[in-house]
MIRO-885796 format. One line per field, with one value per residue (C-alpha): residue in one letter; x, y, z. Coordinates in nm, 2 decimals. Layout:
type: A ...
east: X ...
north: Y ...
up: Z ...
//
This chain:
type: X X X X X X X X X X X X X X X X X X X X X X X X X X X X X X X X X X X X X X X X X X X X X X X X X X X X X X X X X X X X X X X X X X X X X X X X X X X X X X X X X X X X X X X X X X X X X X X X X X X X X X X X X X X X X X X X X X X X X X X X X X X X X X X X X X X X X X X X X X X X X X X X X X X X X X X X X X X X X X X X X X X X X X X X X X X X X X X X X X X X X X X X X X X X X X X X X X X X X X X X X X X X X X X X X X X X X X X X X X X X X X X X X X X X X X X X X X X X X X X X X X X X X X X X X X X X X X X X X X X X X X X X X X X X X X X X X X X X X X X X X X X X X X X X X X X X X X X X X X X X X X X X X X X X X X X X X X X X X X X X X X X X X X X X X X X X X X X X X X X X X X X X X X X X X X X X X X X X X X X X X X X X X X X X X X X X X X X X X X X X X X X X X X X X X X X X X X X X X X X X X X X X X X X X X X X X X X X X X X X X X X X X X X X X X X X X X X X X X X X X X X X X X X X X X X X X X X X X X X X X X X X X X X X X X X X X X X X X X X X X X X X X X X X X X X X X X X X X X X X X X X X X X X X X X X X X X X X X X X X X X X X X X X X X X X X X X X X X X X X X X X X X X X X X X X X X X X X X X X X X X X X X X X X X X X X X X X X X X X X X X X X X X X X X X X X X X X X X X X X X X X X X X X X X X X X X X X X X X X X X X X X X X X X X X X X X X X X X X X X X X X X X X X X X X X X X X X X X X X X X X X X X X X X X X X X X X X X X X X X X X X X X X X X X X X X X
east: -4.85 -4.78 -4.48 -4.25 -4.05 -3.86 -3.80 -3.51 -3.49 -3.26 -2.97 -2.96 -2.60 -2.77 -2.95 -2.70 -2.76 -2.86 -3.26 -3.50 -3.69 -3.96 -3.72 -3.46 -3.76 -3.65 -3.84 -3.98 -3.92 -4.13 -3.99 -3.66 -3.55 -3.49 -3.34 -3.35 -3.34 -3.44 -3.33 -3.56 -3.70 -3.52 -3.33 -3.67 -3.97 -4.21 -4.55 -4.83 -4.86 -5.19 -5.41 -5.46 -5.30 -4.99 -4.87 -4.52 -4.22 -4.07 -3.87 -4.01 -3.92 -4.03 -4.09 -4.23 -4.37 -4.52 -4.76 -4.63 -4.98 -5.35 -5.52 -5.58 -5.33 -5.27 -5.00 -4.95 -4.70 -4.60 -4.42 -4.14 -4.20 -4.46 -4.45 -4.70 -4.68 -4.90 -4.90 -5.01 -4.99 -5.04 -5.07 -5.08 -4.82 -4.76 -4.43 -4.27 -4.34 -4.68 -4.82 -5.14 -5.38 -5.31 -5.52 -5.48 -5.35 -5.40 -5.28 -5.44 -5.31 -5.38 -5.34 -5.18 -5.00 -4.98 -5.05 -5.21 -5.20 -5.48 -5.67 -5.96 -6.23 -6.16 -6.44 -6.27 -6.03 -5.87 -5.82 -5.82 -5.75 -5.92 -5.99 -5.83 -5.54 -5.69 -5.83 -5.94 -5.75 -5.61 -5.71 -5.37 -5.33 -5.03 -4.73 -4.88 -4.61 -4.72 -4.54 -4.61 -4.42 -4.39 -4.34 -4.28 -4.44 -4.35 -3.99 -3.76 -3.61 -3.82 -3.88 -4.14 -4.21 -4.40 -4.58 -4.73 -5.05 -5.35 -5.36 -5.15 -4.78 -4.51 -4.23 -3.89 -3.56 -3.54 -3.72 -3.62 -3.72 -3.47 -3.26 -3.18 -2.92 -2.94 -2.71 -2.45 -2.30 -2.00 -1.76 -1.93 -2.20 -2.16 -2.08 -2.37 -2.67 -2.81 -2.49 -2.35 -2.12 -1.75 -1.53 -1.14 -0.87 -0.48 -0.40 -0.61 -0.64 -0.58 -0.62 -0.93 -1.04 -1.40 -1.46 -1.28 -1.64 -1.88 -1.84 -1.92 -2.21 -2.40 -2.33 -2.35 -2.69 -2.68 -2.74 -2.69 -2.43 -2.32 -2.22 -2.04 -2.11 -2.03 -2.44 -2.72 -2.90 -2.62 -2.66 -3.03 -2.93 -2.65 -2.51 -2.08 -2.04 -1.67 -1.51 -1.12 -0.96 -1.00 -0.83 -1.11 -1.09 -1.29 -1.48 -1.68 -1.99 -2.00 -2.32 -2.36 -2.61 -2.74 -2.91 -3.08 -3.02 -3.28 -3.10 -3.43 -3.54 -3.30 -3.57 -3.77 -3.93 -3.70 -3.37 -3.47 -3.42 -3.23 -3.12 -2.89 -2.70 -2.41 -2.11 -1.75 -1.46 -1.25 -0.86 -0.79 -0.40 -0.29 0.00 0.16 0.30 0.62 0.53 0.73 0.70 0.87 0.89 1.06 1.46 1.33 1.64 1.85 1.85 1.90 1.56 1.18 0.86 0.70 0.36 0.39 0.03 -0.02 0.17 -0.10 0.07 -0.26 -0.52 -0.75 -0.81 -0.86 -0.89 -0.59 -0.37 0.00 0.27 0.63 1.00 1.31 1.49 1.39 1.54 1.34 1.00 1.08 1.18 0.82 1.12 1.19 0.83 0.77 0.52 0.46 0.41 0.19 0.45 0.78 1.12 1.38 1.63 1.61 1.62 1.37 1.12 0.93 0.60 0.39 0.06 -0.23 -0.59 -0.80 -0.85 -0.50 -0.35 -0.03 0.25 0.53 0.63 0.88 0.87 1.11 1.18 1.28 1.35 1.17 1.44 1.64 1.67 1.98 1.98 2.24 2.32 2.25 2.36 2.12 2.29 2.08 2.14 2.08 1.75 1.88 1.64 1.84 2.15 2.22 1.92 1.79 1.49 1.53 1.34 1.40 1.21 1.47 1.75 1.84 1.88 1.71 1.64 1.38 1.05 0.75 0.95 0.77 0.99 0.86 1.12 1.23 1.42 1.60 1.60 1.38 1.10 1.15 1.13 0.85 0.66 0.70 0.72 0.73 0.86 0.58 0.59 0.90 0.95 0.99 1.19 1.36 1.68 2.04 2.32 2.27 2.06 1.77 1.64 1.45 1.23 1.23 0.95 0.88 0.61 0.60 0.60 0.94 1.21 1.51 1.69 1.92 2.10 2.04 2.32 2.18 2.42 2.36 2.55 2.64 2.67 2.98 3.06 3.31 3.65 3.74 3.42 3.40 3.25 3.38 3.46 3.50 3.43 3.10 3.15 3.37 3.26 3.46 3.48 3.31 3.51 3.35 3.65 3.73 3.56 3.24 3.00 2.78 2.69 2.41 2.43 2.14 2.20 2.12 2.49 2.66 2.96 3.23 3.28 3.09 3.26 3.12 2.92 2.86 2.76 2.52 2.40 2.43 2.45 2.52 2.36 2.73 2.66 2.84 2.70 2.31 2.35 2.31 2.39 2.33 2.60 2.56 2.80 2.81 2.98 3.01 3.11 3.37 3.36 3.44 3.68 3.51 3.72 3.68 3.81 4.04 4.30 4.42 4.71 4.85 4.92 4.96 4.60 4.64 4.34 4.20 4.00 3.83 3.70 3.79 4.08 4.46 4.70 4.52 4.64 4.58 4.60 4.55 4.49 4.32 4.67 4.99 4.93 5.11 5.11 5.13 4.77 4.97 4.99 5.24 5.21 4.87 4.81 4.49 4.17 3.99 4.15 3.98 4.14 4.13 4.13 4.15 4.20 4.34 4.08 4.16 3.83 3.73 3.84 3.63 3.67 3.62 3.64 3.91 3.91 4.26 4.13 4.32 4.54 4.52 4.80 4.79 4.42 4.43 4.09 4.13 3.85 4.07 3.91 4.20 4.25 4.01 3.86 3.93 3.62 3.54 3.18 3.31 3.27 2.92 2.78 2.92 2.75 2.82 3.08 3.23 3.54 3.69 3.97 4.18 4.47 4.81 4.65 4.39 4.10 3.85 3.82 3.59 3.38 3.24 2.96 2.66 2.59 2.76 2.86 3.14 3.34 3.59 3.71 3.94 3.70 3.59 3.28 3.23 3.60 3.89 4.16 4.52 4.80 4.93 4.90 4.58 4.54 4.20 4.06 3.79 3.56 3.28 3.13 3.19 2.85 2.91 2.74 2.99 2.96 3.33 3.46 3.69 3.97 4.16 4.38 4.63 4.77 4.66 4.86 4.58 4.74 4.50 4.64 4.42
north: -3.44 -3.41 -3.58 -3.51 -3.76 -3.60 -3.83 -3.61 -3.81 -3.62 -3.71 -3.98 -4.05 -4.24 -4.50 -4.75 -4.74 -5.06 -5.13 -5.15 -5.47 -5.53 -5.74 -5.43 -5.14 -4.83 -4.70 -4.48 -4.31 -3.98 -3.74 -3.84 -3.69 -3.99 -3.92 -4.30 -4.27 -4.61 -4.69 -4.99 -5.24 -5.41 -5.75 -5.95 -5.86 -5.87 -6.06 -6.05 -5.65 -5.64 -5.82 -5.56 -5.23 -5.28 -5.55 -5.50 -5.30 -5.02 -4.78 -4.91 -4.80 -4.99 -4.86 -4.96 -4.80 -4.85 -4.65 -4.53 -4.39 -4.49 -4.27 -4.21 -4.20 -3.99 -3.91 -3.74 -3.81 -3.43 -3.56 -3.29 -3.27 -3.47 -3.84 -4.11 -4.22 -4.58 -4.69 -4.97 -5.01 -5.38 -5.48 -5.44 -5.70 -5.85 -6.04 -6.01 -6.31 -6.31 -5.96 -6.03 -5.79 -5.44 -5.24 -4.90 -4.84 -4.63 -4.65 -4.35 -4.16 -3.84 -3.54 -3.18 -3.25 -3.61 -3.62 -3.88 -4.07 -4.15 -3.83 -3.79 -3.68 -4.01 -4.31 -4.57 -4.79 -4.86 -4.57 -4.70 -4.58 -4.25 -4.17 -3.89 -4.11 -4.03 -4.32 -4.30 -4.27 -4.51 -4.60 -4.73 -4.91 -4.81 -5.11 -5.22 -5.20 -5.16 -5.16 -4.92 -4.93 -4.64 -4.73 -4.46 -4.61 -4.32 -4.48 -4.18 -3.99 -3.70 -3.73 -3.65 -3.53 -3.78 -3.57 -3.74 -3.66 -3.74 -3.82 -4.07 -4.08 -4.31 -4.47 -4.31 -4.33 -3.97 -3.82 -3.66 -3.94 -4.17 -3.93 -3.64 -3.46 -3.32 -3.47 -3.21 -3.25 -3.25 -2.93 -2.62 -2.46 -2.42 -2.05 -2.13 -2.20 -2.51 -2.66 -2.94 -2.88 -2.87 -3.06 -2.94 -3.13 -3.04 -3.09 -3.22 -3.53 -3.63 -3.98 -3.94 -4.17 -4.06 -4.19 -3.92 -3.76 -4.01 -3.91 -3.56 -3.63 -3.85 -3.61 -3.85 -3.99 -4.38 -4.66 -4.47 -4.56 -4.36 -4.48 -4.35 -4.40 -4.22 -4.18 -4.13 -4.49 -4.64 -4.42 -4.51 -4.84 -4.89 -5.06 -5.00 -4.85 -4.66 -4.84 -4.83 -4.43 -4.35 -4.12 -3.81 -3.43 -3.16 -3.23 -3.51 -3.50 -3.78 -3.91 -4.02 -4.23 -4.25 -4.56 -4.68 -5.01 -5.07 -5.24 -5.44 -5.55 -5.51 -5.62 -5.35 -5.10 -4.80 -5.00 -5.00 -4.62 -4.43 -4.03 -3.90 -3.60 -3.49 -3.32 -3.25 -3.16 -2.82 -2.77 -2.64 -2.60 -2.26 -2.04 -1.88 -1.56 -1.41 -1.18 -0.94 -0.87 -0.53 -0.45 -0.24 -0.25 -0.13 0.07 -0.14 -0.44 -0.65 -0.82 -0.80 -1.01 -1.05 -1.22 -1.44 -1.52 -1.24 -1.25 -1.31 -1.54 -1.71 -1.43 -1.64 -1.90 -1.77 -2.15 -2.27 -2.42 -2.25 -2.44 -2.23 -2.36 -2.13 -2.33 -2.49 -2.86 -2.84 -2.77 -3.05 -3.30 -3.12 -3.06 -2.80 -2.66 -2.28 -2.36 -1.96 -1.77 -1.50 -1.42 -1.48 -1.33 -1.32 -1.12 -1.01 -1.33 -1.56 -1.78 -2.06 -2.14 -2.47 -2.36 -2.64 -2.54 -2.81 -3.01 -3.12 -2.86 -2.74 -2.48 -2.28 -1.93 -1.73 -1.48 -1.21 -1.05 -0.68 -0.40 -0.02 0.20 0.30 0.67 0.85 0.97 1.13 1.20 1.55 1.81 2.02 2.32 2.55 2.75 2.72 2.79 3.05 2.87 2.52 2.62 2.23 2.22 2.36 2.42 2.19 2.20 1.85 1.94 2.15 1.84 1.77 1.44 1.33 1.54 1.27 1.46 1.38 1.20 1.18 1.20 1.15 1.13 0.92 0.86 0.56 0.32 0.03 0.30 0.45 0.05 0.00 0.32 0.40 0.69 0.95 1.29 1.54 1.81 1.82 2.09 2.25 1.94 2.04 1.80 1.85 1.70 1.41 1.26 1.18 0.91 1.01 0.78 0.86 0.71 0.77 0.72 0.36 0.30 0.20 0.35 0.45 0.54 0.82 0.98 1.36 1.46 1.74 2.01 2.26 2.57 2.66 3.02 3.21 3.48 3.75 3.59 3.96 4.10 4.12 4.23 4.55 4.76 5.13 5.39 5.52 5.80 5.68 5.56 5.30 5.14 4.79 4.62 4.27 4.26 4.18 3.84 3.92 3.96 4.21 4.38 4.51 4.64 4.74 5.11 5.02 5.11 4.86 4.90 4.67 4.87 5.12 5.38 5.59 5.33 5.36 5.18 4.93 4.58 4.57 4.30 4.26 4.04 3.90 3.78 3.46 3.36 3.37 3.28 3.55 3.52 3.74 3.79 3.96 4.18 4.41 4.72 4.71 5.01 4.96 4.87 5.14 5.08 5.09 5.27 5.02 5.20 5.48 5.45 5.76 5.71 6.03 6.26 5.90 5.78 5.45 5.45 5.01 4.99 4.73 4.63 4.82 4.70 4.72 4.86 5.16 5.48 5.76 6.12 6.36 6.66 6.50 6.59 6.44 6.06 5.78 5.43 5.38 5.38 5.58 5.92 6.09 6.42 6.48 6.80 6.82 6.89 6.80 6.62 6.46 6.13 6.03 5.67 5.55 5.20 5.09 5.19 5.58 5.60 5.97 5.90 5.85 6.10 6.06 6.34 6.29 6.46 6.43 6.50 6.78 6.50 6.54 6.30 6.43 6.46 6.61 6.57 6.75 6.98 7.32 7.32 7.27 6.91 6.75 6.48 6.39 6.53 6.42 6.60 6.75 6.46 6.40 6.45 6.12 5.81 5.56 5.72 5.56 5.62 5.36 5.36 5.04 5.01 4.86 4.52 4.58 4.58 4.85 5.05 5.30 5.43 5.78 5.82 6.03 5.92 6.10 6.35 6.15 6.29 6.07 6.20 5.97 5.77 5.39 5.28 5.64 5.61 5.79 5.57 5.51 5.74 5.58 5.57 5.44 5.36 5.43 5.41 5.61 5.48 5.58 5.54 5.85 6.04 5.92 5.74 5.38 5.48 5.46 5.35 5.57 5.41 5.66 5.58 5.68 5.74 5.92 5.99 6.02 6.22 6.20 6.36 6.38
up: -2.48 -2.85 -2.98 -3.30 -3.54 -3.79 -4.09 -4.32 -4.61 -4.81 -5.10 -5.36 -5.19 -4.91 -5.11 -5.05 -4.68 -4.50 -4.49 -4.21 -4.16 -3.89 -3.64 -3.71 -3.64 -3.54 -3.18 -3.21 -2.83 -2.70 -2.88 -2.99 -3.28 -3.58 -3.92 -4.17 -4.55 -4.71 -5.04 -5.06 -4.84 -4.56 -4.57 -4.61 -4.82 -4.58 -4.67 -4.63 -4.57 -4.54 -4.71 -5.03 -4.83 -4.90 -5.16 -5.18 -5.06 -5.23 -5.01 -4.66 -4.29 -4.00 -3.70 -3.35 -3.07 -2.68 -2.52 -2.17 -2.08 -2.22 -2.41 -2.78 -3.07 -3.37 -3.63 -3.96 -4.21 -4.42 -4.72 -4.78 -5.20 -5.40 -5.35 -5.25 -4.91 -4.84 -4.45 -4.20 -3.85 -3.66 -3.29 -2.99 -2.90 -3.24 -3.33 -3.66 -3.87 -3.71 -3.76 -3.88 -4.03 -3.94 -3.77 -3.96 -4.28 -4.59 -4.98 -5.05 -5.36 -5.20 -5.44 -5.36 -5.01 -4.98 -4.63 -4.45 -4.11 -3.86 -3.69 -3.47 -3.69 -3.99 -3.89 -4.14 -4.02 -4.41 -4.69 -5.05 -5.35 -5.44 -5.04 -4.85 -4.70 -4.31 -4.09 -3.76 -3.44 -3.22 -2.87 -2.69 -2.33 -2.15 -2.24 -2.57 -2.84 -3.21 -3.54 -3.79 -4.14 -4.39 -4.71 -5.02 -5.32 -5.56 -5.52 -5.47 -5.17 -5.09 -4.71 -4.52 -4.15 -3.92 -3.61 -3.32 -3.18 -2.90 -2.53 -2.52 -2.44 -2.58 -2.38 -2.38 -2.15 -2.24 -1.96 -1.59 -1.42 -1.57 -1.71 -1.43 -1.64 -1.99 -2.25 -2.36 -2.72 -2.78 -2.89 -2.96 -3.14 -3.50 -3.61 -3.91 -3.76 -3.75 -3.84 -3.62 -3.31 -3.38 -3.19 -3.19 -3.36 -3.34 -3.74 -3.99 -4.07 -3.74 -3.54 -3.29 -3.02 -2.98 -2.60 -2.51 -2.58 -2.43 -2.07 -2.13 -2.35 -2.07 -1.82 -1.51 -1.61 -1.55 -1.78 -2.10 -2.29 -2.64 -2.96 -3.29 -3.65 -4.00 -4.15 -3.98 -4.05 -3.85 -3.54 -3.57 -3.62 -3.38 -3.68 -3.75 -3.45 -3.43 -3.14 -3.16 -3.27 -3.62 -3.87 -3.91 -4.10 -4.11 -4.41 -4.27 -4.07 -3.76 -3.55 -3.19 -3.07 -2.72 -2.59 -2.25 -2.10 -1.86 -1.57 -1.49 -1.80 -2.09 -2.30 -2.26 -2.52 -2.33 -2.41 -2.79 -2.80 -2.88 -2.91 -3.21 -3.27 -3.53 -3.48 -3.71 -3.64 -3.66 -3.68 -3.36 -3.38 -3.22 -3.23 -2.94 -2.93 -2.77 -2.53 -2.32 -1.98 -1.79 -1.46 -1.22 -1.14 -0.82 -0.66 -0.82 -0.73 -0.98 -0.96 -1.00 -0.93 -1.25 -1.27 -1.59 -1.61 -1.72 -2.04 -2.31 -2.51 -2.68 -2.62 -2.87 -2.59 -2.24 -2.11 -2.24 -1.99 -1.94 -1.80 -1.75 -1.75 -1.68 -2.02 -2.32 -2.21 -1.94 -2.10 -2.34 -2.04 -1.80 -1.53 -1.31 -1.40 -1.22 -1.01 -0.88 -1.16 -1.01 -0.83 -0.99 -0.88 -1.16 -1.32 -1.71 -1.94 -2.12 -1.98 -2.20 -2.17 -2.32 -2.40 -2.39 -2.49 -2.35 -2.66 -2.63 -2.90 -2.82 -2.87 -2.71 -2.67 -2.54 -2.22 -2.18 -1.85 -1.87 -1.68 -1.77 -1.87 -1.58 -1.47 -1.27 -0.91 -0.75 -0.37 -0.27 0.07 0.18 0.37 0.56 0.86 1.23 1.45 1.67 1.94 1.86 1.69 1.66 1.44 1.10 0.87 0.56 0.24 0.13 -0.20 -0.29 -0.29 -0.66 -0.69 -1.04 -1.35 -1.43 -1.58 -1.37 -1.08 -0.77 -0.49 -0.09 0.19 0.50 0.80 0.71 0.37 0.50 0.56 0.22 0.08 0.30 0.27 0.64 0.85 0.55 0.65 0.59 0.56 0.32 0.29 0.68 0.80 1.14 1.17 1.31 1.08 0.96 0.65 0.42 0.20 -0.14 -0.27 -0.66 -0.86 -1.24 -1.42 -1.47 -1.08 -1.05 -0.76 -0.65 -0.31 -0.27 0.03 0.08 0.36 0.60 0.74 0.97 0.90 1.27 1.41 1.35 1.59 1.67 1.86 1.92 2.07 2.41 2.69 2.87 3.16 3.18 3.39 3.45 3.28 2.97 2.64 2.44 2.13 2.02 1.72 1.59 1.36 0.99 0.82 0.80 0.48 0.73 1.06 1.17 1.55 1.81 1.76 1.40 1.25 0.98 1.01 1.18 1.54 1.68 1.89 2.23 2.30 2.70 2.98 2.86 2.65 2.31 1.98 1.68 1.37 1.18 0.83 0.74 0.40 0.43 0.79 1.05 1.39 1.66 1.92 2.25 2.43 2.73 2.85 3.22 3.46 3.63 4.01 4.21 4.52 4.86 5.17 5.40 5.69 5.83 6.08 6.25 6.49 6.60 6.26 6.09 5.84 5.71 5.50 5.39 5.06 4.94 4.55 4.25 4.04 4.18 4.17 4.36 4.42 4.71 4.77 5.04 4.78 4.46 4.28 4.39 4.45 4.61 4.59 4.99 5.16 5.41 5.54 5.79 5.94 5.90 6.06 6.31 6.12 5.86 5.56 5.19 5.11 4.70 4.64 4.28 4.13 3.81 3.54 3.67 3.74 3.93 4.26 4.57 4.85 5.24 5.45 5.78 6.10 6.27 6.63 6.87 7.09 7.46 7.60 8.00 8.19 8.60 8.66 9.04 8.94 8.84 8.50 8.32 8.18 8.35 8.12 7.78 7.58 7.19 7.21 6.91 6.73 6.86 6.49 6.35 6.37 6.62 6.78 7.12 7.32 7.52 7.78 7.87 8.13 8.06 8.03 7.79 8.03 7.95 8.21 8.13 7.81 7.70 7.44 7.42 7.81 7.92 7.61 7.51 7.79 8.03 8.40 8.51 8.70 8.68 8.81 9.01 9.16 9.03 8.85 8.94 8.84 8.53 8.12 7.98 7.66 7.42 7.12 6.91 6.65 6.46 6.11 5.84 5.75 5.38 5.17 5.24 5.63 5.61 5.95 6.15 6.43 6.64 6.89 7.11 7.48 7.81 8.14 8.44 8.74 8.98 9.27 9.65
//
């Protein structure tokens, strides 16, 4: 493992530092990175130096080392300009005060470079003057400590670089097994390269306790400890350290020292190490900016959630830590803190907020809530006629609703306003929405995602119809008149006129399409014929028809001629033979007609066999339909009966014996060959002298 030890030895500035004598030797630990400038030799000249190597000291550093493995052992020293660099190492396991001869050393002159050390080709233990300044390698043992001092006889501070070389491998703290972390310097890189970190101060100058840093830079590894100085000799050194908060700027450069304590021997080589770095400081006081913050008014009412994290009041610092109060008293007291400002509910107004980068720097800005510009909606009526189907319903195009002149609004539609709020149970399509009276909410959103709620009242424009148009009767072979009457802005009927009545309109079912505005509805209406009257039957008593009729329309009105008529349903006098009876009813209708036959009366029968009025015969009457004759005494009983048995024809006999001498009383009906089968009733009297 090859190991490095960078010796800067840099401005004539540093020549007042503090020297290094051998009981103050810096370790020199695996490949720690050291940076000591002597001005001149340590607190004690040390003597002797070698016994002719080195005489005296000029600008010396001393320096001591342990081997943590065997093996063999090389450096060289690189001086950084032209200078002459004399050398001697002593050991193993020498004191101070007792060094003895060293083992290795050089006060070559060397010309050109100036570089010498030991190296594994030299055989010479000692280089004098005039030699090449190289001697010959060491061999080390694991735990042997050596002292080596450097010493610059040309007297000025040009530095050189001292590079470690060979098998071997010198003790150092600064490894994973002891050290499981890496050390992490403090603040942040350097925009110049190379530079050192920059930690972050507030204002400048500015007071500074610097073990505010120490945790950080140890990073959880045990037993090291860190220290602060102002030059680099001290934090190689340990000397001054900066123990209690000091007054810095950001002109200064500042070192830190890390060293190991061993915890079992606190004498050991490792606990002599140690591990340097630099860093300065930077003004890191920031500026907040007022910021606003708009959201949506939504419908109204009167608040918004506003998310005040969001408001990017110190965009240089993402980190910084933001801490919100709803008035300035109570950011400066760190009461009544808003502790949900994702999700903030608040009216217009101002909000503060302390902004705190993690370096402690501080400021304050202001939010202010605000509402997008509002935008007008008004409450709209949608009209539109009835579904003839559902005359209680109609076909709505909600689109067509005006309620916003807002360019680019987005409108959707719902049953109620928590489903518009909620986005729930949107009416779609819009624009063929099927509803009965009643009403709409709008959801109106602009650009800027905000909303508003508006009522859209729905009315179904009922049907209007005709109060004049009716239905009507009339006789089959009238016409009549339909009038829908006055108020209308059209017609349109089923024969395909347009005008308000239409006239000899028969028997039949018609409509018409009545124009009320842009509504049309269709009303119905019928013309019925009339009900003609039905004779019921005919009574014939002697010359008197009484004629019954049923149906048709009273008052009615008869004839016996079709000419002169009579409110009575009665005729006298009615000659024998055949008669017409007329039978209107009150829509003077033509009259229905049933033929009458007044039968030739035979009121005395002597059925003793002389051929003269032997039997009551009604034969003549054989061509009507159910025709019967039946005989009944004084008492009603029927005594006999004569139909097409026995040719409608009676003898005076019961049961095959002749009847008693007395009136008998009968009755003839049948059914009129017509096309009501009118029925007939004539009755009357007969004396039966039956004589032996």
């Amino acid at each position: 493992m090859k190991k490095t030890l960078l010796i800067f030895l840099s401005i004539l500035a540093q020549m007042f530092y503090a020297q290094s004598d051998c009981t103050s030797a810096l370790a020199v630990c695996g490949n720690s990175s050291l940076s000591y400038t002597p001005s001149g030799f340590g607190n004690t000249q040390e003597s002797p130096l070698g016994n002719g190597c080195l005489s005296t000291e000029h600008f010396s550093v001393w320096y001591t080392f342990t081997a943590s493995t065997s093996g063999t052992l090389t450096f060289l020293i690189t001086p950084n300009a032209q200078a002459d660099y004399d050398w001697a190492v002593f050991g193993p396991n020498k004191a101070c005060g007792s060094l003895g001869t060293p083992i290795r050393c050089s006060y070559a002159a060397p010309s050109g470079t100036g570089l010498t050390g030991l190296n594994m080709t030299a055989t010479d233990t000692t280089e004098g003057a005039g030699g090449d300044g190289f001697v010959k390698y060491l061999d080390v043992i694991a735990g042997e400590t050596y002292y080596l001092i450097v010493d610059n006889f040309s007297a000025n501070a040009n530095g050189f670089v001292l590079s470690w070389g060979g098998t071997a491998t010198l003790s150092s703290p600064f490894n994973s097994t002891i050290q499981p972390n890496p050390f992490i310097p403090p603040g942040t890189a350097n925009p110049t390269p190379g530079g050192p970190n920059e930690v972050i101060i507030c204002t400048d100058p500015a007071v500074f306790d610097f073990s505010t840093l120490t945790s950080g830079i140890i990073n959880n590894n045990p037993n090291f400890t860190v220290s602060y100085h102002t030059n680099p000799n001290d934090a190689l050194t340990g000397n001054n350290p900066i123990t209690t908060p000091q007054t810095v700027s950001t002109t200064a450069v500042y070192y830190y020292s890390i060293s190991y304590l061993d915890p079992a021997n606190p004498n050991s080589a490792i606990s002599k190490c140690k591990q340097t770095g630099t860093f300065k400081f930077k003004q890191g006081n920031i500026s907040a900016t007022d910021v606003t913050l708009t959201e949506c008014n939504n419908n109204n009412q009167g608040t918004a959630v506003f998310d005040l994290s969001s408001a990017n009041v110190l965009p240089t610092d993402p980190t910084a830590i933001k801490k919100y109060y709803p008035t300035m008293a109570d950011l400066n007291a760190g009461t009544n803190e808003i502790t949900n400002p994702y999700n903030f509910t608040s009216s217009t107004g101002k909000i503060y907020v302390k902004v705190e980068t993690l370096q402690g720097c501080s400021d304050v800005a202001e939010i202010t809530l605000a509402f997008y510009a509002d935008f007008t909606v008004t409450e709209a009526t949608l009209r539109s006629c009835f579904i003839e189907t559902n005359p209680s319903t109609a076909l709505f195009n909600l689109n067509t609703a005006a309620v916003t002149t807002l360019a680019g609004a987005v409108k959707t539609y719902y049953p109620s306003v928590a489903d518009a709020i909620n986005g729930t149970n949107e009416i779609l399509p819009a624009t063929t929405y099927i509803a009965p009276n009643g009403v709409v909410f709008v959801k109106v959103t602009d650009a800027n995602g905000c909303y508003k709620i508006v009522k859209v009242t729905l009315i179904v424009l009922p049907p209007v119809y005709s109060s004049v148009l009716e239905d009507k009767i009339i006789c089959m072979e009238d016409t009549t008149t339909l009038d829908a009457g006055p108020g209308f802005t059209g017609y349109k009927w089923s024969t395909g006129a347009t005008t308000q009545s239409i006239t000899d309109v028969t028997v039949g079912t018609y409509w018409v399409e009545l124009k009320t505005g842009d509504c049309i509805a269709r009303q119905a209406v019928k013309v019925y014929p009339s009900e003609q009257p039905v004779i019921s039957n005919i009574d014939i008593t002697n010359t008197t028809i009484t004629v019954n009729v049923l149906g048709g329309a009273a008052p009615y009105k008869y004839s016996i001629d079709g000419i002169n008529w009579q409110d009575s349903n009665i005729f006298n006098n009615i000659p024998r033979g055949d008669h017409t009876v007329y039978v209107k009813d009150g829509y003077d209708c033509d009259p229905i007609t049933v033929t009458v036959v007044v039968p030739n009366l035979i009121n005395v029968i002597t059925p003793n066999g002389d051929g003269v009025n032997d039997v009551i015969d009604y034969s003549a009457l054989a061509g009507k339909q159910n025709l019967i004759l039946s005989i009944f005494d004084r008492y009603g009983v029927k005594v006999a009966q004569a139909d097409k048995t026995n040719g409608f024809k009676w003898d005076g006999t019961t049961g095959g014996k002749k009847v008693s001498t007395g009136t008998y009383w009968y009755s003839v009906t049948w059914n009129e060959n017509d096309k009501k089968n009118t029925p007939f009733k004539f009755s009357g009297w007969v004396m039966v002298k039956n004589r032996d």
